[in-house]
N, C-alpha and C positions, 0 to 999 in steps of 0.2 A: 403497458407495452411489453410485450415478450423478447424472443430471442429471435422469431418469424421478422420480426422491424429492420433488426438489425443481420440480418443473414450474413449478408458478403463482407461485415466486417471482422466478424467470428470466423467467417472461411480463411479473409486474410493470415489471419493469427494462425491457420491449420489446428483448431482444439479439435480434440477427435471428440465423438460420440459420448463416452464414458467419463469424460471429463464434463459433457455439457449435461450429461443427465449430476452429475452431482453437481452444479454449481445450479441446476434447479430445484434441488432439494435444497440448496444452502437460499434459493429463494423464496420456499415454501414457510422454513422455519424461521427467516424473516419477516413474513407476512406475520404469521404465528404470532410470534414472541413482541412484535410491534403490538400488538393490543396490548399488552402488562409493561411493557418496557419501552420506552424512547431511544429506540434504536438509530434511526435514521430519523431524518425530516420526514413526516408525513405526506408534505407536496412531492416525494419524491419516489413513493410506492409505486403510484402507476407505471411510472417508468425508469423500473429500480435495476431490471436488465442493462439499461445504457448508462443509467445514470452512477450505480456502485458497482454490476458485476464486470461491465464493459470496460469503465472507466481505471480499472486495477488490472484490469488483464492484460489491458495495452501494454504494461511498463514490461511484460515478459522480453518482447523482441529485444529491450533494452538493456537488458543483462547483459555483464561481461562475461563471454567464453570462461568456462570455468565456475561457473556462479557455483559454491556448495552452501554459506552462510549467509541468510540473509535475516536480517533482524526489521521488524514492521513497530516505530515507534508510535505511542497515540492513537494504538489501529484499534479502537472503537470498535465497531460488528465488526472487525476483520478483513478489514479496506485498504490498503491491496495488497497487505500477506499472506491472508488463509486462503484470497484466488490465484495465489502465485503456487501457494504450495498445493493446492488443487492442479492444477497445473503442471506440478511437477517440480519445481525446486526443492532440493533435496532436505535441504535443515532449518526451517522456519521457527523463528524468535517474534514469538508478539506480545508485545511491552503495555500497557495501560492499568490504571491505576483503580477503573472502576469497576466492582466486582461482579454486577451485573451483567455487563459487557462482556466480561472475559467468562460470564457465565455459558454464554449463549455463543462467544466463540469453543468452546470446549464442546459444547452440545452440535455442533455445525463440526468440528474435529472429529467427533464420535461418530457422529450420522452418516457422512461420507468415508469415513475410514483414511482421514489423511492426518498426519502423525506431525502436532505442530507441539514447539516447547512455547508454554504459557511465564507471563513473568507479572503477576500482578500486583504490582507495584510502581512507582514513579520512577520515569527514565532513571536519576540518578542513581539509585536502588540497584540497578541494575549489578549483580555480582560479577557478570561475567566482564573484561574489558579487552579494549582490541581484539575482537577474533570474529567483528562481520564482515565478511565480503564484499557485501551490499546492505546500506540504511535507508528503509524506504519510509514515506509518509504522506497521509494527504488529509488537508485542509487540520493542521494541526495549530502552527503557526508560522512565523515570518522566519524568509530563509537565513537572515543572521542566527533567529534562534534556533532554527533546527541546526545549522552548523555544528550551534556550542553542543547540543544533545547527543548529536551523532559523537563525539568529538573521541569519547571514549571507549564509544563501542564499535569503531570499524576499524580496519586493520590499518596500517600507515599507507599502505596503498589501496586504501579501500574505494571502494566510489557509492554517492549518494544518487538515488533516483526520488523524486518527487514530486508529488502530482499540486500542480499550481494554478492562481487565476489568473484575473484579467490583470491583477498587480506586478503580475510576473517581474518584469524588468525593473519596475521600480524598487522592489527589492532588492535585483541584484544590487543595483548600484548602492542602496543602502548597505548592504554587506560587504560588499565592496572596499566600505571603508576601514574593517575591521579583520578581513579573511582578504590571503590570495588565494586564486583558484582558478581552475578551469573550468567551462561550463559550455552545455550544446541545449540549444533549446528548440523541443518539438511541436509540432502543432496537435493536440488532444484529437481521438476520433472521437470522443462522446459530450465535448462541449466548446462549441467553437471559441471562447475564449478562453479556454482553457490550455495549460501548454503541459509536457513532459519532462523537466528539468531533472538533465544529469549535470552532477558535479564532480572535478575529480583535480587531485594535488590538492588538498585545501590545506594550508597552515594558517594559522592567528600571525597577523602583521603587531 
């Protein structure tokens, strides 16, 4: 399933032209590099427009005014930092540890000409601290443990955005016991149970 499927939810987002011709290149090289490399689920190629380019796009509206730093932990092919920074946000951090991956997101950097800093290595690795704007992730792990990750790489008033499932709430409440925090939670365009959780104030209790 293309981008034709899903028209009016890409219009909502206002992507122009040029942004959606390279997020089909970044799904050509998908296709591609899926044959050598286990990129994505295979059940999810046919309809990898909704299901990964759609599904990271969405988190754009959700940015805070101002967004410059945004760091994508665990982001695998590039799910939903390299379409953010496709997109247009300005200083894109994508963190994972496997080399392969961060292969093919560099190759996906290159092909569109969109200017991301690579970190391949494991979150904690990570040299830089405190100076994300925004910590974004999806289907990584549970959101007490994304907490701890983000913990050092976003700024003291940073805010998390994270793409969630159908466990959504049940997490929070499990994190709940261990973070306070603020939290809004959206309903997904690209998978009815799926939601958009922003976080923000979080300290360790």
């Amino acid at each position: 399933m293309g981008f034709a499927a899903q028209q009016d939810q890409w219009n909502a987002l206002d992507v122009s032209r040029e942004t959606l011709d390279k997020l089909q290149v970044y799904a050509d090289l998908l296709v591609k590099w899926q044959a050598k490399i286990n990129l994505v689920s295979n059940s999810t190629l046919d309809d990898l427009w909704t299901r990964h380019l759609l599904d990271s796009a969405q988190v754009f509206p959700f940015l805070p005014n101002q967004t410059k730093t945004l760091v994508d932990i665990g982001c695998g092919a590039g799910f939903p930092g390299l379409v953010l920074a496709i997109m247009g946000v300005e200083d894109v951090h994508m963190v994972d540890s496997d080399m392969r991956k961060m292969a093919f997101v560099r190759e996906v950097a290159r092909a569109t000409e969109t200017p991301v800093t690579i970190h391949n290595c494991r979150i904690d690795d990570v040299k830089e601290t405190e100076f994300a704007d925004v910590v974004t992730s999806r289907a990584l792990a549970s959101l007490e443990k994304l907490l701890g990750f983000s913990a050092n790489l976003r700024k003291p008033d940073g805010t998390c955005i994270f793409l969630k499932g159908r466990k959504t709430e049940e997490e929070i409440r499990e994190a709940q016991k261990n973070w306070n925090f603020e939290y809004q939670s959206h309903g997904s365009v690209s998978d009815h149970e799926g939601k958009v959780l922003i976080i923000e104030r979080m300290t360790r209790k």
